[in-house]
Backbone as JSON Lines, residues from 0, in Angstrom:
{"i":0,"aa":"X","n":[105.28,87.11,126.64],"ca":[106.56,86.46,126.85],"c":[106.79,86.28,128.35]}
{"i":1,"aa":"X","n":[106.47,87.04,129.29],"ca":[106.57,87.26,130.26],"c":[105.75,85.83,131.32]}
{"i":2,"aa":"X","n":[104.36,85.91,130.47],"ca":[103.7,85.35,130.8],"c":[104.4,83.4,130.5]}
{"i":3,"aa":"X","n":[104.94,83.31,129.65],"ca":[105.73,81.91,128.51],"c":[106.76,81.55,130.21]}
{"i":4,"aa":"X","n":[107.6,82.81,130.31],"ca":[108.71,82.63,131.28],"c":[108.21,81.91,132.95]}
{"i":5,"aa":"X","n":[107.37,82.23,133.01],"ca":[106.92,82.43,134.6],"c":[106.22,81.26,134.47]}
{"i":6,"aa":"X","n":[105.22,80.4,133.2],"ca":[104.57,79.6,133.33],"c":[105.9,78.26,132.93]}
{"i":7,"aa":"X","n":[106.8,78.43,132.64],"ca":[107.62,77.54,132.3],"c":[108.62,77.6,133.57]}
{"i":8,"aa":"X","n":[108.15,78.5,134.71],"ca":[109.23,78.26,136.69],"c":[110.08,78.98,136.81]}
{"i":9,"aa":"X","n":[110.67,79.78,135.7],"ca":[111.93,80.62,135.6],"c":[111.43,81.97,136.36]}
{"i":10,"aa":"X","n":[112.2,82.28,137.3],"ca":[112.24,83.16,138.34],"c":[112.89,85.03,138.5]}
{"i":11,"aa":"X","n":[114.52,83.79,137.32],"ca":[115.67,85.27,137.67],"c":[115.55,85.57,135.85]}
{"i":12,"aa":"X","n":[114.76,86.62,135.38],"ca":[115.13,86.91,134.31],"c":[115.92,87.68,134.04]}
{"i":13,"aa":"X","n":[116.76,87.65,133.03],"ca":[118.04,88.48,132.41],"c":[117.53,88.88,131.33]}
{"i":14,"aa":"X","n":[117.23,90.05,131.02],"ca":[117.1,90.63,129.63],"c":[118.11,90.92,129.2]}
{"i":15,"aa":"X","n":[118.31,90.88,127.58],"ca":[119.33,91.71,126.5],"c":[118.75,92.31,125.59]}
{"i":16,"aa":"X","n":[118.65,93.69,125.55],"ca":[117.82,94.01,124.48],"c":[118.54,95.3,123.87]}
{"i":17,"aa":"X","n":[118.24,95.55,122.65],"ca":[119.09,96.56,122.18],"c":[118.87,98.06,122.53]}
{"i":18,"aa":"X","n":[118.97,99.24,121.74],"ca":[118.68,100.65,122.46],"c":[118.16,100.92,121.42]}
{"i":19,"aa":"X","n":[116.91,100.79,121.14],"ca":[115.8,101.53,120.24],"c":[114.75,101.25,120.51]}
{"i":20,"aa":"X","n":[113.62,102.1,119.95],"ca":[112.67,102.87,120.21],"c":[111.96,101.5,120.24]}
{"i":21,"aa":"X","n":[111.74,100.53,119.4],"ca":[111.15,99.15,119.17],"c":[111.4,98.13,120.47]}
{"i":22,"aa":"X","n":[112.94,98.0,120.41],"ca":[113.16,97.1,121.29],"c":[112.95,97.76,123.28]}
{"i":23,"aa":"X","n":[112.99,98.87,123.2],"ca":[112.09,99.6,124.38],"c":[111.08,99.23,124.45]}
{"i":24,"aa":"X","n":[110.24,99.44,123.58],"ca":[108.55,99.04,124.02],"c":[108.74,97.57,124.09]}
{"i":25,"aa":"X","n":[109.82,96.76,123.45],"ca":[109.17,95.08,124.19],"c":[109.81,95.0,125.39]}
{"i":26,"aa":"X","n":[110.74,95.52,125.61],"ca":[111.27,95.25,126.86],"c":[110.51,95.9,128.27]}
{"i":27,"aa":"X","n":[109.57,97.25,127.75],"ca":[108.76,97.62,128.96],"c":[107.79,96.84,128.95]}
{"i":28,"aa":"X","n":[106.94,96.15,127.86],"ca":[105.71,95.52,128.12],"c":[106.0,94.0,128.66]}
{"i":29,"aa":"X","n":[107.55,93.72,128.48],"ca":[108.15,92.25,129.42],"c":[107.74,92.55,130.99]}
{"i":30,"aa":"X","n":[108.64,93.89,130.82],"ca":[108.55,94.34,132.58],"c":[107.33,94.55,133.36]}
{"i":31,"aa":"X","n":[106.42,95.33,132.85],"ca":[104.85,95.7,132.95],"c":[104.29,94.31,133.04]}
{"i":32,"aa":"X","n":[104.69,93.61,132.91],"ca":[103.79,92.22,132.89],"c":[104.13,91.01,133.72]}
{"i":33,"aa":"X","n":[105.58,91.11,133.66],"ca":[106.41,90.5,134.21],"c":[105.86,90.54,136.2]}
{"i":34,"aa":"X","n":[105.77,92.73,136.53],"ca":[105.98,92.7,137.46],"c":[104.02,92.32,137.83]}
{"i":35,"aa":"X","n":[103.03,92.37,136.68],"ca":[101.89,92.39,137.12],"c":[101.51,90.97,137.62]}
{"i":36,"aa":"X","n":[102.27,89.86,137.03],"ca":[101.95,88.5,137.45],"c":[102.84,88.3,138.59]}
{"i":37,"aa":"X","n":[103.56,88.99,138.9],"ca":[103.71,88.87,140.64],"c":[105.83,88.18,140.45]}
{"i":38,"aa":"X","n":[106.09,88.53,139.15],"ca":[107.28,88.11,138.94],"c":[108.44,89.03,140.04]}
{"i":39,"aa":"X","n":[109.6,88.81,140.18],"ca":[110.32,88.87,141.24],"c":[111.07,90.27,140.57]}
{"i":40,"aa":"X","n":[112.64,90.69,141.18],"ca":[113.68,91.51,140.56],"c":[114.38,90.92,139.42]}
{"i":41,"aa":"X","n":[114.32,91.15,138.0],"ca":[115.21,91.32,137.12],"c":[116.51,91.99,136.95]}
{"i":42,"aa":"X","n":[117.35,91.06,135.92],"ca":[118.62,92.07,135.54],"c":[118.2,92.26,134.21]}
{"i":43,"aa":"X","n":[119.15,93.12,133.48],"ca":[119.31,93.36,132.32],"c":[120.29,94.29,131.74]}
{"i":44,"aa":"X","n":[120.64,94.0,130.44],"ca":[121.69,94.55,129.66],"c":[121.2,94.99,129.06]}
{"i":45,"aa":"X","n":[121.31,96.36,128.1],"ca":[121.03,96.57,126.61],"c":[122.57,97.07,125.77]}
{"i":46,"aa":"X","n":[122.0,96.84,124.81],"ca":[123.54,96.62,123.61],"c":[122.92,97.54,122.45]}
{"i":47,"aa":"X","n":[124.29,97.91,121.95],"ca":[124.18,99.11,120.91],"c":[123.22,98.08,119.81]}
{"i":48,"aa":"X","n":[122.26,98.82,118.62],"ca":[122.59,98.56,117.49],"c":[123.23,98.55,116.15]}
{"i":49,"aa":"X","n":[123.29,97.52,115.84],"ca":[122.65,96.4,115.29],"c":[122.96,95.28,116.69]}
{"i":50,"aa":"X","n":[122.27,94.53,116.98],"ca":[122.61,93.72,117.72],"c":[123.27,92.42,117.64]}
{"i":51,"aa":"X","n":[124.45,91.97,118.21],"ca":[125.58,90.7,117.14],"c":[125.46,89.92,118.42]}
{"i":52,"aa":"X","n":[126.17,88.69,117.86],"ca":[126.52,87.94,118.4],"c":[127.39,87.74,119.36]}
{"i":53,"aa":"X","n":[128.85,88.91,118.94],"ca":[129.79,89.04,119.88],"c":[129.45,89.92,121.01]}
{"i":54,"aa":"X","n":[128.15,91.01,120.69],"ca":[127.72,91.33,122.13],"c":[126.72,90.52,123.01]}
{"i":55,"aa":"X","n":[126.61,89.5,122.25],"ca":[125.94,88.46,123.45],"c":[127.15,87.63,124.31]}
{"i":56,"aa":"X","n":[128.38,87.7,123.27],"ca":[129.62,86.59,124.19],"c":[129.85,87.62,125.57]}
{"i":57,"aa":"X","n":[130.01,89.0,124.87],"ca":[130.22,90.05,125.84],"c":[129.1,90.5,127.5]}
{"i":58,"aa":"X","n":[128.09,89.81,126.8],"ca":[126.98,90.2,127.69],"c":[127.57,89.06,128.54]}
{"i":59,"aa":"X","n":[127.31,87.51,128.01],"ca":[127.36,86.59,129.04],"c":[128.51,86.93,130.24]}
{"i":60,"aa":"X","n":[129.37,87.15,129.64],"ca":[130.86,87.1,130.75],"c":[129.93,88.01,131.88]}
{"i":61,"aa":"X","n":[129.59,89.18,131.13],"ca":[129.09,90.04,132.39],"c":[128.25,89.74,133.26]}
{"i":62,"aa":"X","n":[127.51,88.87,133.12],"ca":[126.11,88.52,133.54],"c":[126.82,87.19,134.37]}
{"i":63,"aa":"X","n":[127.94,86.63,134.15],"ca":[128.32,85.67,134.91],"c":[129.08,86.31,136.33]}
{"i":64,"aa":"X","n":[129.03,87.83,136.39],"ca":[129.83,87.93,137.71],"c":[128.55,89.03,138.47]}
{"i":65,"aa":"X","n":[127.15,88.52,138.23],"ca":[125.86,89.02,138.42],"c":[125.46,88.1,140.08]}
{"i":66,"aa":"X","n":[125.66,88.83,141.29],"ca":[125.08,88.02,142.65],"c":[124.07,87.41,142.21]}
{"i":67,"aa":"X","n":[123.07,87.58,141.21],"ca":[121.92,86.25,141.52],"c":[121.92,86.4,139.92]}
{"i":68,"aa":"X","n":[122.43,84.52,139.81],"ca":[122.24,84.32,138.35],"c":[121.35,83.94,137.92]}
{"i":69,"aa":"X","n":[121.2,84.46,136.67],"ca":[119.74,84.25,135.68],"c":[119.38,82.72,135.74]}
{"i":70,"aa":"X","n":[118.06,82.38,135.55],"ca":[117.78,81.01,135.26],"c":[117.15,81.27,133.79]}
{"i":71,"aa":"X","n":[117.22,82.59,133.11],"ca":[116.61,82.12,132.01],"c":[117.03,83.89,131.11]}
{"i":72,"aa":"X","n":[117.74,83.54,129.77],"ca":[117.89,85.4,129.39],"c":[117.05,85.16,128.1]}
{"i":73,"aa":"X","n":[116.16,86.33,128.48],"ca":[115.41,86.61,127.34],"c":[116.26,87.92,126.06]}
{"i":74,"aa":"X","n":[116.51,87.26,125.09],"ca":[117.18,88.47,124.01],"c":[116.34,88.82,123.14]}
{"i":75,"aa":"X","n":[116.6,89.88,122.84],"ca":[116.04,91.02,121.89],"c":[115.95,90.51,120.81]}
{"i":76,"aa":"X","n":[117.25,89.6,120.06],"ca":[117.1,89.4,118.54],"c":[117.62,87.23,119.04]}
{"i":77,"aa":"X","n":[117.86,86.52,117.86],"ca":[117.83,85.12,117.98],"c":[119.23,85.53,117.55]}
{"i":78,"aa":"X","n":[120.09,86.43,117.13],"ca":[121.2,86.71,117.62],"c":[122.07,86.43,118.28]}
{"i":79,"aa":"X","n":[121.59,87.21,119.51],"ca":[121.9,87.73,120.58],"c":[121.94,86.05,121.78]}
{"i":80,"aa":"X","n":[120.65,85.45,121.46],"ca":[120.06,84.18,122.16],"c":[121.58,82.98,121.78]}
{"i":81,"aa":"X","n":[121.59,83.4,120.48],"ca":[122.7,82.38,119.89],"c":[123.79,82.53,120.54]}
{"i":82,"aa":"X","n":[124.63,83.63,120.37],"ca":[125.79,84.04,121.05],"c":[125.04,83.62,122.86]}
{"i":83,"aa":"X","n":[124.78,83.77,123.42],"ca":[124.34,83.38,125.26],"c":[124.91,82.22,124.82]}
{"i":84,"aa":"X","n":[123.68,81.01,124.19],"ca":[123.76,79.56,124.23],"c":[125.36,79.21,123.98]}
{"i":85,"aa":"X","n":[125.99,79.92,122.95],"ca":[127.6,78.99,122.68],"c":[128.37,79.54,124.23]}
{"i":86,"aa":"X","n":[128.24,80.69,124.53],"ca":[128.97,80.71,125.77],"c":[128.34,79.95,126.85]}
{"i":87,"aa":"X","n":[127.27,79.72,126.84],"ca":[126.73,78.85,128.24],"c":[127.37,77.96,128.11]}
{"i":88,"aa":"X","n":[127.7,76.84,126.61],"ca":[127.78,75.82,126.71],"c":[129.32,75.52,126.66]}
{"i":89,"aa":"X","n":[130.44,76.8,125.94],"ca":[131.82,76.75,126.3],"c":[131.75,76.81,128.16]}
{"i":90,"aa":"X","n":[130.92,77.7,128.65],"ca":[131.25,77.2,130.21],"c":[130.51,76.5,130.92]}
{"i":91,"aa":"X","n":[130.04,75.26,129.84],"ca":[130.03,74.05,130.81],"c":[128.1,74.15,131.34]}
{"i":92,"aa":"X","n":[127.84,75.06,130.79],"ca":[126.4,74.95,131.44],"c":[125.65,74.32,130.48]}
{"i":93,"aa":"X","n":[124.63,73.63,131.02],"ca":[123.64,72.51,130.23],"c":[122.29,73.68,129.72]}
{"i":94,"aa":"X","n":[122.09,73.72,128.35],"ca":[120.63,74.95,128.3],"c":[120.14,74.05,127.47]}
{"i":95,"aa":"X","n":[118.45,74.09,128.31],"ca":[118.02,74.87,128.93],"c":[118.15,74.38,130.83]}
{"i":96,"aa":"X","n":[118.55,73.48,130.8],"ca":[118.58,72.88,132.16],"c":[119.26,73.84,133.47]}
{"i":97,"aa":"X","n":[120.1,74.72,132.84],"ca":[121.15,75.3,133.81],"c":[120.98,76.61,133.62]}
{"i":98,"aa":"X","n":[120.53,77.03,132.71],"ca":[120.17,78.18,132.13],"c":[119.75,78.03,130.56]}
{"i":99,"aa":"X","n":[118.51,78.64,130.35],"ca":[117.6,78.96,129.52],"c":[117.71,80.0,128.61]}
{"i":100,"aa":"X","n":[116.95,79.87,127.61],"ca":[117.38,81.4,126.45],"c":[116.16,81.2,125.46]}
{"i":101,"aa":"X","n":[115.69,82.84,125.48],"ca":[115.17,82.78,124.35],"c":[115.85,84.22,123.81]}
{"i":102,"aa":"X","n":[115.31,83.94,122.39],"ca":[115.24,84.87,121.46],"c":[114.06,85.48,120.8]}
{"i":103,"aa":"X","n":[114.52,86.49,119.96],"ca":[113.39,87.64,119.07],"c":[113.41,87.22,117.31]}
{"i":104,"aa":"X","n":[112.87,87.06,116.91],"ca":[112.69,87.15,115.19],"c":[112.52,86.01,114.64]}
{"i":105,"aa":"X","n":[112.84,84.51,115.34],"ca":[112.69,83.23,114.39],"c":[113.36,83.59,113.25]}
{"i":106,"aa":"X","n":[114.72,83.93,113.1],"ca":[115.61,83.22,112.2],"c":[115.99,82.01,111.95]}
{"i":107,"aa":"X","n":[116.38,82.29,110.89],"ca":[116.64,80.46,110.23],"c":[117.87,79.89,111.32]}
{"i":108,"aa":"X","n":[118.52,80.6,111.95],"ca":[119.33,79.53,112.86],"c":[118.66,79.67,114.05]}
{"i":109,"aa":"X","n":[117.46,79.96,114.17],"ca":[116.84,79.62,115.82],"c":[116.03,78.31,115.69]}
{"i":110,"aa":"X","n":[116.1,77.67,114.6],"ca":[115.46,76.11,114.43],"c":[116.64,75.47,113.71]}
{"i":111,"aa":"X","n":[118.03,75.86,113.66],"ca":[119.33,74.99,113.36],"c":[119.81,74.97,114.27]}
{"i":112,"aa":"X","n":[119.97,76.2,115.14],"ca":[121.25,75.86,116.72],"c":[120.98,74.74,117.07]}
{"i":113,"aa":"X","n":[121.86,74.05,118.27],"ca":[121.17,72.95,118.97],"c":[121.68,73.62,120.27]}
{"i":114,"aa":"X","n":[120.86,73.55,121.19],"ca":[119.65,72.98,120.91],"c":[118.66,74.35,120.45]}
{"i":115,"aa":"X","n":[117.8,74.21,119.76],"ca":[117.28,75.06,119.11],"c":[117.0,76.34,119.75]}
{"i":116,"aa":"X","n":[116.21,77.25,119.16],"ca":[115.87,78.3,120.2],"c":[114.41,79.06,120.16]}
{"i":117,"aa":"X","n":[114.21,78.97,121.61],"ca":[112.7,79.37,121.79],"c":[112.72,80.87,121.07]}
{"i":118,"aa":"X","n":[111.61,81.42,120.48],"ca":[111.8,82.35,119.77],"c":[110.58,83.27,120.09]}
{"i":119,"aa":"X","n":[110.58,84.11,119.35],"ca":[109.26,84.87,118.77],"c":[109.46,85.23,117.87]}
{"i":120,"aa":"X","n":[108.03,84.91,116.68],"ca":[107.97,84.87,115.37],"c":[106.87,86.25,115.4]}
{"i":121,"aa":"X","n":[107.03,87.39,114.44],"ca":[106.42,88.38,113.97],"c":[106.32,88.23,112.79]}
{"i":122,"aa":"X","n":[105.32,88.4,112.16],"ca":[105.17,88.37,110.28],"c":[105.35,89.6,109.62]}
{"i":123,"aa":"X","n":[106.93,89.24,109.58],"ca":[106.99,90.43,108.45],"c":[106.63,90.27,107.18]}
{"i":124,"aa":"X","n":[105.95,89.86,106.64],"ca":[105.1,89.56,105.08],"c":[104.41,90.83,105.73]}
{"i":125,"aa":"X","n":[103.67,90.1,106.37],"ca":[102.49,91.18,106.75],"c":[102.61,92.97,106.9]}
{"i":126,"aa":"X","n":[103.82,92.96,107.89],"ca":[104.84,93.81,108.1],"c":[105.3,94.87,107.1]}
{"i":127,"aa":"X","n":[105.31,94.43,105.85],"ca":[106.1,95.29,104.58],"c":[104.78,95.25,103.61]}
{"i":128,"aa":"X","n":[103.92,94.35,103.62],"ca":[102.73,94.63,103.17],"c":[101.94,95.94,103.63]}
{"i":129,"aa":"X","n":[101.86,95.91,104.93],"ca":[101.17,97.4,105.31],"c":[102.16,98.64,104.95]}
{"i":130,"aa":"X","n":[103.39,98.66,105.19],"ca":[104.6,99.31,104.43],"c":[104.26,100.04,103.71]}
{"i":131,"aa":"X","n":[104.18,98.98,102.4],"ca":[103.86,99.16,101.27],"c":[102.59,100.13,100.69]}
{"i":132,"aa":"X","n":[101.6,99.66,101.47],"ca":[100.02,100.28,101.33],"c":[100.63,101.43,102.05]}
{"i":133,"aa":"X","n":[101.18,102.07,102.96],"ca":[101.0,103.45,103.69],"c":[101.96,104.31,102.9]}
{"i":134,"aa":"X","n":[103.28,103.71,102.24],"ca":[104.22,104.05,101.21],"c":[103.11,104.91,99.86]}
{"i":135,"aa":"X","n":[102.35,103.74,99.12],"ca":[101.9,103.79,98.3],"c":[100.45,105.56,98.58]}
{"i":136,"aa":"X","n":[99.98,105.25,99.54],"ca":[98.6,106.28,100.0],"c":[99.53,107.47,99.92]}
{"i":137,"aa":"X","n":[100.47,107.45,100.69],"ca":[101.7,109.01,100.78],"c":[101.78,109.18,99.45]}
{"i":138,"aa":"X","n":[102.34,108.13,98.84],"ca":[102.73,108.65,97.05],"c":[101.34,109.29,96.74]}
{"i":139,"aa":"X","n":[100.44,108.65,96.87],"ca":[98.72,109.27,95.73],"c":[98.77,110.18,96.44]}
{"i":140,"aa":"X","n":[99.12,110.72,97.87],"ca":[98.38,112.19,98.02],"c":[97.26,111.85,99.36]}
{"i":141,"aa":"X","n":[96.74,110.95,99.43],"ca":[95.98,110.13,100.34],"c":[96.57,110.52,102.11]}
{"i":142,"aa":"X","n":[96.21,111.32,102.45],"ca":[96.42,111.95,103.77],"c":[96.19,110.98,104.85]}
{"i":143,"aa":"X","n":[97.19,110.82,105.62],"ca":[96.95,109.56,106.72],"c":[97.47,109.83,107.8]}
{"i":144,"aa":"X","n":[97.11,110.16,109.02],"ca":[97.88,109.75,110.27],"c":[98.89,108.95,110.69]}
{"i":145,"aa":"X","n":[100.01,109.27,111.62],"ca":[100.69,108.22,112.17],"c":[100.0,107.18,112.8]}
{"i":146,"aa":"X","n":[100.09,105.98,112.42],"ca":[99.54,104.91,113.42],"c":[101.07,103.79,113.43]}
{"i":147,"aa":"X","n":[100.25,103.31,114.18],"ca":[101.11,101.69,114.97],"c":[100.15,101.01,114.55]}
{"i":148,"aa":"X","n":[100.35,99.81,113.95],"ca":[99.69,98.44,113.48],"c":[100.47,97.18,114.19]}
{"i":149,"aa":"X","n":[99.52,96.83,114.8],"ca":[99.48,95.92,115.96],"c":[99.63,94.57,114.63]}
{"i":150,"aa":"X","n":[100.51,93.7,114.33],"ca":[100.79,92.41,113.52],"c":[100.87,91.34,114.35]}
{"i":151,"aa":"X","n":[100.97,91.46,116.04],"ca":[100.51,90.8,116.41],"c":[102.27,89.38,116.43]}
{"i":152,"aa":"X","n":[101.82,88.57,117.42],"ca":[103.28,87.72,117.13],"c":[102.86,85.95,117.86]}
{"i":153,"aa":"X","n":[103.82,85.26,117.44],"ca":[103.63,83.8,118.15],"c":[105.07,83.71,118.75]}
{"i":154,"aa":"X","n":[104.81,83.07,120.04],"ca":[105.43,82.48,120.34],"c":[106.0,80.99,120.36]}
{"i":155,"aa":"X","n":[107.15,80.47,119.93],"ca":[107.29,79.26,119.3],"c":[108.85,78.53,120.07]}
{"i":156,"aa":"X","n":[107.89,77.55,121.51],"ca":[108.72,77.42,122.29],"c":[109.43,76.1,121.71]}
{"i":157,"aa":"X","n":[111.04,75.96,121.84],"ca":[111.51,74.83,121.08],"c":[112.55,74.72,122.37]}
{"i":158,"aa":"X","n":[113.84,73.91,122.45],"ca":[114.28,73.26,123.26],"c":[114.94,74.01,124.07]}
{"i":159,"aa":"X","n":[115.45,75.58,123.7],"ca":[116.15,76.1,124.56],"c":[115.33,77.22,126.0]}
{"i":160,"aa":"X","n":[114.04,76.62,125.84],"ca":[113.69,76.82,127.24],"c":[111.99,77.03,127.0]}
């Protein structure tokens, strides 16, 4: 993602990301990457979960009295991205032109907003499928380690930056 931001000119990133254990690790491997391609100082917010909409109206105000404004906020959920975009555009700012947004999850309103919203898509099919199989091995008795399963994600850039 990091890499999406920097190759698309955007400079001042603004993160929003929520306070869990998940949305931590994307937000350090933004930063870790962010700062390895030679990217500049970031801001950022994080917001309780579940993450809404009205704490994105809440984020923006804040982020509007920020000395160096974002050219581009990356959010945690397509949420969060949604709520930015209606306040950018109640104050008058053009996105992605004036400021940029993406979002997390490819929900069904991150290809209805207008203008749509750059996203990241994870497969949760896949997601509740392995679930399921590590659910199922625990039930038989089938002894397994904690792991992390890497599912891997696309990025799916659409008009809002």
């Amino acid at each position: 993602i990091a890499r999406f931001v920097l190759s698309r000119g955007y400079r001042h990133p603004h993160l929003v990301t929520a306070d869990g254990t998940r949305a931590r690790l994307r937000r350090d491997g933004f930063v870790e990457e962010w700062q390895a391609q030679g990217g500049g100082a970031l801001t950022e917010t994080t917001v309780a979960i579940p993450s809404t909409f009205g704490q994105a109206r809440r984020v923006f105000s804040e982020m509007r009295r920020l000395d160096q404004q974002p050219d581009i906020v990356v959010c945690g959920s397509d949420s969060l991205a949604q709520g930015i975009i209606v306040e950018a555009q109640a104050a008058g700012l053009r996105v992605p032109d004036q400021l940029a947004v993406m979002g997390f999850g490819n929900s069904a309103i991150a290809g209805e907003m207008r203008p749509t919203i750059t996203t990241v898509d994870i497969d949760g099919a896949r997601i509740a499928r392995e679930a399921i199989a590590a659910i199922r091995s625990h039930s038989a008795g089938v002894a397994s380690e904690h792991r992390s399963i890497d599912v891997g994600f696309r990025l799916i850039a659409r008009e809002s930056a």
